[in-house]
C-alpha positions in Angstrom: -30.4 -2.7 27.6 -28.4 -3.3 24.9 -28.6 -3.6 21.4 -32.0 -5.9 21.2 -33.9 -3.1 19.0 -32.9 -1.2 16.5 -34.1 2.0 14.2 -33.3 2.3 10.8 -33.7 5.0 8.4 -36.8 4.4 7.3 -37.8 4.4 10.7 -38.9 0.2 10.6 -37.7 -1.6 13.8 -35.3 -4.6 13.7 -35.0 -7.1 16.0 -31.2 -8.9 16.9 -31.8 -12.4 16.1 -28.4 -13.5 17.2 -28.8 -11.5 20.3 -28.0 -13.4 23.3 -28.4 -16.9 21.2 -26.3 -20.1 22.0 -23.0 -19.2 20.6 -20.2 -22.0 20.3 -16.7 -21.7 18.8 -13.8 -24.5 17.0 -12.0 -23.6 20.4 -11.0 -21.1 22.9 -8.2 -19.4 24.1 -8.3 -18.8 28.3 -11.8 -18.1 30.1 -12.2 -14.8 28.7 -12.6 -15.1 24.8 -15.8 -17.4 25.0 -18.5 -17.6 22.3 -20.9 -16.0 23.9 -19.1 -12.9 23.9 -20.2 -12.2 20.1 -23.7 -12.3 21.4 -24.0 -10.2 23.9 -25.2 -6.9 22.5 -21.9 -5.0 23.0 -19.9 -3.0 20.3 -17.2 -3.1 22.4 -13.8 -3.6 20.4 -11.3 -4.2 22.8 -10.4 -7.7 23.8 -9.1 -7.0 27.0 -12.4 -5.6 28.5 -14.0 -8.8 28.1 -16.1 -8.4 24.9 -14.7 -10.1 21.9 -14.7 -14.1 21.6 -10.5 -15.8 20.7 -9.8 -19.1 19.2 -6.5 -21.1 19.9 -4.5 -21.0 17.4 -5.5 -23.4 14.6 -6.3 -24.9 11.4 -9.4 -23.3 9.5 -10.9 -21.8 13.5 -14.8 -21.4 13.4 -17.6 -19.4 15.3 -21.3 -20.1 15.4 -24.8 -19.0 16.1 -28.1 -20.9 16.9 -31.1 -18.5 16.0 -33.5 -21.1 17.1 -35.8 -20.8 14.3 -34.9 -20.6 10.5 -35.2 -17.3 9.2 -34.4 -15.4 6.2 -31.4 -13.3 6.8 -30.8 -10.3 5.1 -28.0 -8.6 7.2 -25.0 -9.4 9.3 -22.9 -7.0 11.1 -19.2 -8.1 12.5 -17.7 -5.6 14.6 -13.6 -6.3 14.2 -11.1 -5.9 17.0 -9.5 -3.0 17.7 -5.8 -4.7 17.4 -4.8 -7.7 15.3 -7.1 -6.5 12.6 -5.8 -8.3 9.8 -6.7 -11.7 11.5 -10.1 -11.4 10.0 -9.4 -11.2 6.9 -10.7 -13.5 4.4 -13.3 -15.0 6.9 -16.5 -16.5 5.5 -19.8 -16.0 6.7 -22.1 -19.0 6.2 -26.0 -19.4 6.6 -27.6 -22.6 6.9 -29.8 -25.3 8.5 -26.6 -27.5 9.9 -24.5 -26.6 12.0 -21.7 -27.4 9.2 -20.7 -25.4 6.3 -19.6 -28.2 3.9 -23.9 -29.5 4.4 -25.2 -28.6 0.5 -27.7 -26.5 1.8 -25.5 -24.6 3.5 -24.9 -20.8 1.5 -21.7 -18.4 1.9 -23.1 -15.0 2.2 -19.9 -13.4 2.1 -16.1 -12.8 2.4 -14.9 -10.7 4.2 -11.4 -8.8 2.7 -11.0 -6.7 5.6 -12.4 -4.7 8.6 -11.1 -1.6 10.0 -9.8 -1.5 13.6 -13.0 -1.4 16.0 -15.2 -0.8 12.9 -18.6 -3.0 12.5 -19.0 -3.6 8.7 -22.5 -4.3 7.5 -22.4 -7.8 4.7 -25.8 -8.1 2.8 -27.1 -11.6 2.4 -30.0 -11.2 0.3 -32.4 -13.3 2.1 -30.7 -16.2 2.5 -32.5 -18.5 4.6 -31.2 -20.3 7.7 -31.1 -21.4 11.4 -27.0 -21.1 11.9 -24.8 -18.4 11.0 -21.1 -19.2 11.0 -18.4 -17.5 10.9 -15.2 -19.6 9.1 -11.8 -18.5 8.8 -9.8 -20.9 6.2 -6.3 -21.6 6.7 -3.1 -22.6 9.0 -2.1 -21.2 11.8 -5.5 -19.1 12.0 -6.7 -17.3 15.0 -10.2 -16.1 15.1 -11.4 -13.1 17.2 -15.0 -11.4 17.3 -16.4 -8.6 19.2 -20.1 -9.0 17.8 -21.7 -10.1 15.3 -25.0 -9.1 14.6 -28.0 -10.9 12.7 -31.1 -8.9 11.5 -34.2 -9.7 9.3 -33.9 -9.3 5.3 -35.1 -6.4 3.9 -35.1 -5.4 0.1 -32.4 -3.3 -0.6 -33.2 0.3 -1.9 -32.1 2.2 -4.9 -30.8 5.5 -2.6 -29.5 7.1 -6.4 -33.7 7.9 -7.2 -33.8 11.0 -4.9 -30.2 12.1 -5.4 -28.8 14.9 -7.2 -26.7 14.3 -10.0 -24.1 16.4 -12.1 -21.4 15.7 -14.7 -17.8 17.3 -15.7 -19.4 18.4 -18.8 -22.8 17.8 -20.6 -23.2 16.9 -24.7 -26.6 18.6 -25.9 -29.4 17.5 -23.5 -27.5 14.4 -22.1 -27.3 15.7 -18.9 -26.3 14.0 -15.6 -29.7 13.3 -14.1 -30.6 10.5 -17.4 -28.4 8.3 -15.6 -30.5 8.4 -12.1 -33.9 8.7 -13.9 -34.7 4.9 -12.9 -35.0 3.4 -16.4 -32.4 1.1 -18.2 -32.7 1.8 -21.7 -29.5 1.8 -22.9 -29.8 3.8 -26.1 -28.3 7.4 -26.4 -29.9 8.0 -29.3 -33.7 7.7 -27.6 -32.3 9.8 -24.4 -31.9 8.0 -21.7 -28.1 8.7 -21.3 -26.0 10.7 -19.9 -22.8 11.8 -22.0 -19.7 14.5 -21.6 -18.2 16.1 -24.2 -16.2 14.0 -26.6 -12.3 13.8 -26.0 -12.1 15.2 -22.4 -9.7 14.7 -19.4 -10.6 12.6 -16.8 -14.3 13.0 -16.9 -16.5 12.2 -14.3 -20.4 11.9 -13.1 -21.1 12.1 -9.6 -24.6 11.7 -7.2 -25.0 13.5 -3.9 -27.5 10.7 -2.1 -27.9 14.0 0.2 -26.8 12.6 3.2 -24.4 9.3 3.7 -24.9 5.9 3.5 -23.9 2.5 3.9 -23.8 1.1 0.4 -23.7 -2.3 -0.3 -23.8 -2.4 -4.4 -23.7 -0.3 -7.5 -25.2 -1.2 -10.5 -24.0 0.4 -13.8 -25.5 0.2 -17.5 -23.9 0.9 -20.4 -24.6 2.2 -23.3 -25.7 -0.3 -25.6 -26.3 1.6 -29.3 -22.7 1.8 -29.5 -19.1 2.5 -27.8 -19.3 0.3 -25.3 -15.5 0.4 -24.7 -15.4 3.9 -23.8 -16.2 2.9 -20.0 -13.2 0.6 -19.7 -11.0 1.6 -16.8 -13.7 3.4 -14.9 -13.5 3.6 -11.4 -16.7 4.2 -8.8 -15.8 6.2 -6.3 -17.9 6.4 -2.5 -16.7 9.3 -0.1 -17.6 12.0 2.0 -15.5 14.2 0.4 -15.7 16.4 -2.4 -12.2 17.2 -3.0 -11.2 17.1 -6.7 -15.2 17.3 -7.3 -15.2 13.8 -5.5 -12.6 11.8 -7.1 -10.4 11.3 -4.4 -12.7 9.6 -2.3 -12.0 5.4 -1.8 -12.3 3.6 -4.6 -15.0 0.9 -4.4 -14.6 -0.7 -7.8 -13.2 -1.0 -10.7 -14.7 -1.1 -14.8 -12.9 -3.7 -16.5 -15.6 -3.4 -19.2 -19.2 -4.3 -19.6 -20.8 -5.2 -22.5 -22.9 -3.4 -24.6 -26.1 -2.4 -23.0 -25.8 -4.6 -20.2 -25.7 -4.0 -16.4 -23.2 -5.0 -13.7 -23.2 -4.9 -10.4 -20.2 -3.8 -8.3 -19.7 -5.0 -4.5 -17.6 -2.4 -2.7 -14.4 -4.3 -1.0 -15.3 -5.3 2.8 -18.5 -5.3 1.9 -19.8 -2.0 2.2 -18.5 1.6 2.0 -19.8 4.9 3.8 -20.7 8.0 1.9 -23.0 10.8 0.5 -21.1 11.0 -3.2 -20.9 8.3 -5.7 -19.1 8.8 -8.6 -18.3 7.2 -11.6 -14.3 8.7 -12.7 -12.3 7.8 -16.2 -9.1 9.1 -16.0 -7.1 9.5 -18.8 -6.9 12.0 -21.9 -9.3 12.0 -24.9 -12.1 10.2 -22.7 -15.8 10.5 -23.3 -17.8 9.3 -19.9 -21.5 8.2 -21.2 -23.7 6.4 -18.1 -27.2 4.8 -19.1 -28.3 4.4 -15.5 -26.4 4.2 -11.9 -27.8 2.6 -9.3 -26.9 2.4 -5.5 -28.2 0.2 -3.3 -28.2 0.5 0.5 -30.6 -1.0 2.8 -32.9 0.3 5.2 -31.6 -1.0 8.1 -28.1 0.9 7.6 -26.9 3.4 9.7 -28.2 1.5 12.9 -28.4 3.4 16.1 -29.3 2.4 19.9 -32.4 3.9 20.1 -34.5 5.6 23.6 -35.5 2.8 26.1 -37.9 5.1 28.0 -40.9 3.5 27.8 -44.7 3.3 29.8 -45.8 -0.1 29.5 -49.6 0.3 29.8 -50.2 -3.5 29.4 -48.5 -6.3 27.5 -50.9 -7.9 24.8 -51.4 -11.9 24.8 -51.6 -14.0 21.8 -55.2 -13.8 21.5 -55.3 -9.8 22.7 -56.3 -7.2 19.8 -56.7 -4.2 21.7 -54.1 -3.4 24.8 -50.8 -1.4 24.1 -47.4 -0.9 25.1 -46.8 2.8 24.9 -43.5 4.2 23.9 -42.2 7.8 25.1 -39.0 7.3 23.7 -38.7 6.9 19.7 -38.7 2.5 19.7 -37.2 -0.2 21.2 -37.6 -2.7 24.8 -36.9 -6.4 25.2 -39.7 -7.5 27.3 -39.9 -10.1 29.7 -39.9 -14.4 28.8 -43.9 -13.8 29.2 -44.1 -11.8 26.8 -45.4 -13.1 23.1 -47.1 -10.4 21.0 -47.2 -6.3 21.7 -48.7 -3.3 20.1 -46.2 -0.6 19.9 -47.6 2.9 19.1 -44.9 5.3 18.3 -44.2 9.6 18.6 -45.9 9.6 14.9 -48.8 7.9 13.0 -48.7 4.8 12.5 -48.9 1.3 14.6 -46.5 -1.8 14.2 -47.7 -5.3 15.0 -44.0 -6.8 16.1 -43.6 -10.6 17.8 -40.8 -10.0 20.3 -38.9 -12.8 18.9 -38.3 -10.6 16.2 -40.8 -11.9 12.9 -42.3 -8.8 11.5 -46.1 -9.1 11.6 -47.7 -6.0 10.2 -47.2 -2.4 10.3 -50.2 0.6 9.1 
């Protein structure tokens, strides 16, 4: 069993809704590369095992899912090849209700500027709502090659800076580095809600240990709005692993052009998401002062997915009009049940019950 549940961090269960779906592509190179091969619950990134889908070579090549149902989407993960990487770059994924893109309903969710070798990348969609998700790749000469792709539920994306730690290259007076993780906006210094290094500095920084890593889809930054809203030009943010050079030298995920006084934007790392524990807001240069009103890093729950146990002791499978039969689970969560099956009751290792239709709506959880 492959990929048909999922855990997340907050322990919720996601369901696959591409999983196994009608798959069809612009066209196909061989018998191998089929559609289908997107779909069928395996990370594997090697073409030559069998697992990843290849179009001819062609003008603007295309692959597509049928969910069935509309849904609102709010994740899609794309696991890349593990050669030819750079094909995918600059692909589109598209979420609709026809099965073409140039329909006016139809919504780009995002673009995707490039996928490590064998890596699956995680591309928020914020609840966009559809029946087909496409994957488009615009251009001549194009060749379009996928090793899954994977479609899950929407689920608000969570603030992961609340319950970090923060700190600061230096501190002015009481602005310390926790006023810019306290979870208010207020953008004047003067009232306390900043957090400020000494004046004229050298490459000061502010950094957040998230205390374990993540995979972060935005960051929001507010500036300071009572004054000195320049002094953040040229920032970078900063996601990493590492805390060599206090954390500087981890990828960069954005840059700070400027934003306006008092005002928050919101940074998309490149690829859509980047990995790590530390964010950190850097402004190199001599004679800088680095003042943060709030940061915010969002990551969603159903990051960091995992296979999860399949040993299971089905008691008794609950109909649609059944309230009180369960399905048991020994393992932590997770079984695709038969086609019989419409509604189950999984009790899990810890309090609480979830209320989960196996096609994969979310029903209720206590």
């Amino acid at each position: 069993i492959n990929n048909y549940f999922f855990s997340n961090q907050l322990g919720q269960l996601l369901y696959n809704l591409a999983l196994k779906q009608t798959a069809v592509q612009s066209s196909t190179n061989g018998t191998v590369g089929i559609a289908g091969k997107a779909v069928d619950g395996r990370r594997d990134a090697s073409y030559k095992t069998g697992s990843c889908t290849l179009t001819n070579v062609q003008s603007d090549p295309w692959w597509r899912v049928d969910l069935v149902n509309v849904y609102t989407i709010g994740t899609v993960m794309i696991t890349n090849r593990d050669e030819l990487e750079n094909r995918l770059d600059g692909a589109e994924i598209w979420i609709g209700n026809s099965t073409t893109i140039s329909d006016p309903e139809s919504i780009r969710c995002a673009v995707i500027s490039h996928i490590p070798s064998g890596q699956a990348f995680y591309f928020p969609c914020n609840s966009m709502k559809g029946r087909y998700v496409t994957v488009f790749l615009p251009g001549s000469a194009k060749v379009l090659s996928l090793c899954e792709v994977e479609v899950y539920y929407g689920y608000p994306l969570t603030n992961v800076a609340l319950k970090g730690e923060a700190t600061q290259s230096s501190t002015l007076s009481v602005a310390t580095a926790s006023k810019a993780i306290d979870g208010r906006r207020n953008s004047f210094y003067s009232n306390g809600f900043c957090s400020h290094t000494a004046e004229d500095e050298t490459n000061p920084w502010w950094r957040v240990d998230l205390q374990r890593s993540f995979t972060i889809t935005a960051v929001k930054v507010t500036n300071r709005g009572d004054c000195c809203a320049e002094r953040l030009d040229g920032a970078e943010i900063r996601i990493g692993n590492s805390l060599e050079t206090n954390g500087n030298n981890n990828p960069r995920c954005a840059s700070i052009s400027h934003i306006n006084a008092g005002k928050t934007y919101t940074y998309r790392c490149d690829g859509g998401s980047m990995e790590g524990r530390f964010v950190n807001v850097f402004l190199p240069g001599q004679k800088k002062t680095l003042t943060l009103c709030e940061v915010e890093v969002y990551a969603a729950p159903c990051l960091g997915l995992q296979k999860v146990s399949m040993d299971l002791s089905i008691k008794s499978v609950l109909s649609p009009s059944s309230t009180d039969k369960t399905v048991v689970l020994k393992g932590f969560l997770g079984q695709r049940f038969g086609s019989g099956t419409r509604w189950i009751k999984m009790v899990t290792k810890t309090p609480g019950e979830v209320l989960f239709l196996i096609n994969g709506t979310f029903l209720h959880k206590h």
